[in-house]
N, C-alpha and C positions, 0 to 999 in steps of 0.2 A: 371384468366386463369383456362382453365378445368384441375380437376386432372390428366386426362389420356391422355395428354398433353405432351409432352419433349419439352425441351428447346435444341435447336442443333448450335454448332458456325458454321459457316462457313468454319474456319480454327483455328486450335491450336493456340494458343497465345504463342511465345518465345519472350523474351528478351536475349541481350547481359549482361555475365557476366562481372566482374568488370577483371575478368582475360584474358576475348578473348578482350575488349575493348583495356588493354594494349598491347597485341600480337598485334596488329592493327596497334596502335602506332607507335611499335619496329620497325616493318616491316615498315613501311611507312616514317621512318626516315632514315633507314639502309640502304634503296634504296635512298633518296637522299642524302643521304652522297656518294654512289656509286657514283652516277652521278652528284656529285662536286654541289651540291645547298643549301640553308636554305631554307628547308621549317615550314611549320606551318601544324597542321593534325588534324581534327576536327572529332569526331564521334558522330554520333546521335541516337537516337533511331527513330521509324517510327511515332511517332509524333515531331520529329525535337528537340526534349529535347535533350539537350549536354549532353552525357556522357562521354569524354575524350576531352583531347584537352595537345596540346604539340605544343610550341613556338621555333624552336631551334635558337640559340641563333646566331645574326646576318642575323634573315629572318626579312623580309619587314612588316612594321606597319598594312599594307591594309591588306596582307595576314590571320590577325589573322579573319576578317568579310570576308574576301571572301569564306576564308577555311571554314568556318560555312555553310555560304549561298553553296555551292556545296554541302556542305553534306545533306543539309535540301531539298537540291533540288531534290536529287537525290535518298534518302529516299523516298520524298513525291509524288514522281512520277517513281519510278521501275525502272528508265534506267537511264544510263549514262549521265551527262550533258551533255556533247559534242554532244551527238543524238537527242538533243531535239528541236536547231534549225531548223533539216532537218524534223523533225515529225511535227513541229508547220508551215512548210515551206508553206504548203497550207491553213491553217487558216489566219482567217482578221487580217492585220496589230494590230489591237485593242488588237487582246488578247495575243498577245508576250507582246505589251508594257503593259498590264494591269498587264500580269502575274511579267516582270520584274520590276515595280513599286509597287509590292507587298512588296517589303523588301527583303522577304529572298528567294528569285529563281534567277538562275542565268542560261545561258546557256554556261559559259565559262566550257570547258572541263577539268577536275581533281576532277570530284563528281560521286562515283558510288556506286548504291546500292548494300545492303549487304544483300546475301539469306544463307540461313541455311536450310538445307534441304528440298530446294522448298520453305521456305518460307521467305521472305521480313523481317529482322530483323531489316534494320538501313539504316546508309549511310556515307561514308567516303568521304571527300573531304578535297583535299591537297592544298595549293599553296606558291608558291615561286621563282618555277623557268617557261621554257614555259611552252605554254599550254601543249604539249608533253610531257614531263617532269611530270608533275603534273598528266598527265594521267595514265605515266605509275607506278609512286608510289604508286597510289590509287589500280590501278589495280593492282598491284604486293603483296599489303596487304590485299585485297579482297581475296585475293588464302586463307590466312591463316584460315580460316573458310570452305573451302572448304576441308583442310587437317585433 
């Protein structure tokens, strides 16, 4: 590389603290305990690495991978799972099923990314109860990074 050369990112690199990851949690438990559910609330960073995760006690076995799989998904692609059906809606049958035979994508609704000031930090994905349910948790604990 020439010396008189810079190196420029693209964008600032943030990560989630270990303290807004649990804020994350709180909130996304405390909402479904509102709305009478167990869920399971998974958070990731923007390459899908777990950094939190919380079981409450008496939620469903599936929920601990699904919860994951929504968050991964929804990190690894900036919107909400729920949206992603209607965006992949005009693409070949092939690459919904390639994507959801990937592992860890999912387009059930309760995964949504998390930005910090403009920028893509992670991604929360909840499950337990419906898909509504699960949406509005995720989304109710999204806010807390936006405060």
């Amino acid at each position: 590389m020439d010396n008189n050369q810079e190196l420029t990112l693209a964008q600032p690199s943030f990560s989630l603290t270990e303290q807004a990851s649990l804020s994350l949690l709180q909130a996304a438990i405390n909402k479904a305990g509102e709305l009478g559910i167990k869920a399971t609330v998974s958070i990731v960073d923007t390459s899908g690495r777990q950094l939190a995760f919380i079981k409450m006690a008496g939620s469903f076995l599936v929920s601990s991978e699904l919860a994951q799989k929504k968050a991964t998904t929804a990190a690894g692609m900036g919107v909400n799972t729920v949206d992603l059906e209607n965006m992949l809606a005009s693409a070949p049958a092939r690459v919904l099923e390639g994507l959801t035979k990937a592992g860890d994508f999912t387009v059930i609704g309760g995964g949504v990314p998390l930005y910090w000031k403009g920028f893509l930090v992670g991604g929360i994905g909840v499950s337990g109860g419906s898909e509504d349910e699960d949406i509005e948790c995720a989304r109710f604990a999204a806010q807390v990074l936006a405060s």
